[in-house]
Residue, then its C-alpha position, 0 to 999 in steps of 0.5 A: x249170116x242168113x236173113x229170113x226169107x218170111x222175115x227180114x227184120x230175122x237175121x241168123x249168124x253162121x254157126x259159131x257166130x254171134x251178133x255184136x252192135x257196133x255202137x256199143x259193142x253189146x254182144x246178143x245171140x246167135x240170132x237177132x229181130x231188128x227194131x227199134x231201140x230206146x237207150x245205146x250205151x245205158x242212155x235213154x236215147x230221145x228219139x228211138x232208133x230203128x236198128x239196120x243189119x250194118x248196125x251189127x257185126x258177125x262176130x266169134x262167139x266169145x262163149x262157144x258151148x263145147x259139144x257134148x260127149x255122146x258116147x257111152x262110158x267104157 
């Protein structure tokens, strides 16, 4: 994973990789801006939380695009 050097609340996964919060397993993309968030589990939560990088796991991407073919057709 790479934290942006300009921003540090941007944090990008190594290639084939996607972020998982660890509270609720909720899969996002391949990068992530942390802030604050308002319901965990589909619950309004009643302070909001502000999200830590040790709040997400570096996982597989369970959908991984398949490269596209670019050659021409024979």
């Amino acid at each position: 994973m790479t934290i942006d050097k300009k921003n540090p609340k941007h944090i990008i996964a190594d290639e084939g990789k996607v972020f998982q919060r660890k509270s609720d397993g909720f899969i996002y993309g391949n990068e992530i801006y942390l802030g604050y968030t308002y319901y965990l589990n589909g619950e309004k939560l009643t302070i909001p939380y502000e999200e830590q990088i040790e709040d997400f796991n570096e996982i597989d991407d369970p959908n991984p695009k398949e490269e596209e073919n670019n050659e021409p057709n024979a």
